[in-house]
N, C-alpha and C positions, 0 to 999 in steps of 0.2 A: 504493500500500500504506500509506501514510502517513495515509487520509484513513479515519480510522476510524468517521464514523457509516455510509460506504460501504460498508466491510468489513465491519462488524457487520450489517446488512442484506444485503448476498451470503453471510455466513453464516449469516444465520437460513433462508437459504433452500437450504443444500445438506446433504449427509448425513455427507458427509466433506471435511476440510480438510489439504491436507497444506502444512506450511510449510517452504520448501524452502530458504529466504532465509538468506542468509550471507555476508559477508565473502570473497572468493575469492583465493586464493592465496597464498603466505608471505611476498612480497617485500611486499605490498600492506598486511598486516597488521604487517611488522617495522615500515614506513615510516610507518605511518598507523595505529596501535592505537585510536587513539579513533573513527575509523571502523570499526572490528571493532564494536566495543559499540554506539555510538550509531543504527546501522540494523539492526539485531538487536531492541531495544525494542521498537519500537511494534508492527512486524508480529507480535510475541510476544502483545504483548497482545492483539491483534486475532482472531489465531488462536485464543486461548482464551480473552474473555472477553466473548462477546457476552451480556449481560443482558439482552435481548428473547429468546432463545432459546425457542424452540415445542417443539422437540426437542431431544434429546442428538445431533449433532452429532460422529462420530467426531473427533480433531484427532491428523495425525500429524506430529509431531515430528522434522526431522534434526539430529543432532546431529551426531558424530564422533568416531573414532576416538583421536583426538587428547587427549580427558578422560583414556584410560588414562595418559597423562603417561610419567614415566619407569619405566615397571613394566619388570619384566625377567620375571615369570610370562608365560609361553605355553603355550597360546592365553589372550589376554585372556578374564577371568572380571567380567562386572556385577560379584558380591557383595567383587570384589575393594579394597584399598582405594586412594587415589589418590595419586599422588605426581608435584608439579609440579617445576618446576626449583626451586633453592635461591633464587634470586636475583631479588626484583620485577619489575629493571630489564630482567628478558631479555621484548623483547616477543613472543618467540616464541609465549608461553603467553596472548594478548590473546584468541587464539581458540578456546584450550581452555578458558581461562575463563569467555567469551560464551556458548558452546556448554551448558557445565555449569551457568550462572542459567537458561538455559533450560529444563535437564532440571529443575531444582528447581523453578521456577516451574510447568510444563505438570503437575507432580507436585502439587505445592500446588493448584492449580484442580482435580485431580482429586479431593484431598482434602477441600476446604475444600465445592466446587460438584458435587464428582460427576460432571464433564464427562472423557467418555471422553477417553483418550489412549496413545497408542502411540510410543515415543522408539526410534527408529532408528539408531546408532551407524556412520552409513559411514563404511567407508574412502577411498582415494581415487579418487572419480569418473571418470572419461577415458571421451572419446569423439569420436568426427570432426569436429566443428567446433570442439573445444579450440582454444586459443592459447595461443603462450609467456608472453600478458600478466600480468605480476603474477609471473615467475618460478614458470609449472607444471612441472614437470619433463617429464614425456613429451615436449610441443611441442618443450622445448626442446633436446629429447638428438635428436628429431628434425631438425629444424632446424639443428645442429651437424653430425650427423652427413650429411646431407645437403651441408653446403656443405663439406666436409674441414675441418672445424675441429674438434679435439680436444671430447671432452664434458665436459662442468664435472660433477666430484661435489664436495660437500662431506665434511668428514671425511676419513675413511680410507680409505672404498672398502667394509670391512666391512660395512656396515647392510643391511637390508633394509625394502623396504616394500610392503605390499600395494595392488591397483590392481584396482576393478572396473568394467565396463565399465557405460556409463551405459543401456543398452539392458535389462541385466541387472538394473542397480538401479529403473526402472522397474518392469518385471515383478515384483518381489519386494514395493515398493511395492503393484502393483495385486490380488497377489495376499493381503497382507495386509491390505488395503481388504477383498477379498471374505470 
């Protein structure tokens, strides 16, 4: 994904791209923020900014849930506005911030070049081949609970968070492609 006269040439030659590339998981991201950002780049560009382009080229965009930051409005609203943690140093926001250069950037190509685009806002992904690597939650409340070991929550216990299944998010994908 890195090697971009590649990628610009497999996308002059497909109808739609969808870029699905991200950073995974919150342990990975707390521990390693400049790997959030720094593999999010290139393929960003790549996805949307092939200048040999024959055709317009749909590009769809995942972004995340995750932009809504600490809104307490539900159901989250787009036109809503954003509000991240107070404090830089929290790396927790490495990938809500990644996430949202993105959606500004894939918006700017639309602007500037007119290159379709479609920005996706998933929640959280799971599905059967998941693992707990990187601190996902499901694996790992599985995995706990599985070996009798108590399940790790953070906070209070209060929170909630939503989970779609990745077979689902496909389908929603493919039917927005058509």
């Amino acid at each position: 994904m890195t090697n971009e006269p590649l990628l610009a040439e497999l996308i002059d030659r497909s109808d739609v791209v969808f870029h699905l590339a991200a950073a995974v998981g919150v342990k990975l991201i707390v521990e390693q923020p400049v790997h959030t950002d720094r593999d999010q780049r290139p393929r960003h560009r790549g996805a949307c900014s092939s200048t040999r382009t024959r055709r317009r080229s749909w590009s769809f965009i995942a972004s995340t849930s995750e932009v809504y930051g600490k809104s307490t409005d539900v159901p989250f609203r787009e036109a809503a506005d954003l509000r991240a943690g107070r404090r830089p140093p929290k790396h927790r926001w490495a990938y809500a911030c990644s996430k949202l250069i993105d959606e500004f950037l894939a918006l700017a190509y639309w602007k500037e070049k007119q290159l379709p685009v479609v920005i996706v806002r998933l929640f959280n992904t799971v599905g059967p081949r998941q693992t707990g690597q990187y601190g996902m939650v499901l694996p790992t409340f599985v995995r706990q609970a599985l070996a009798g070991q108590p399940i790790t929550v953070f906070g209070d216990g209060t929170q909630s968070r939503s989970f779609t299944y990745v077979g689902d998010v496909v389908e929603a994908l493919v039917r927005l492609a058509a």
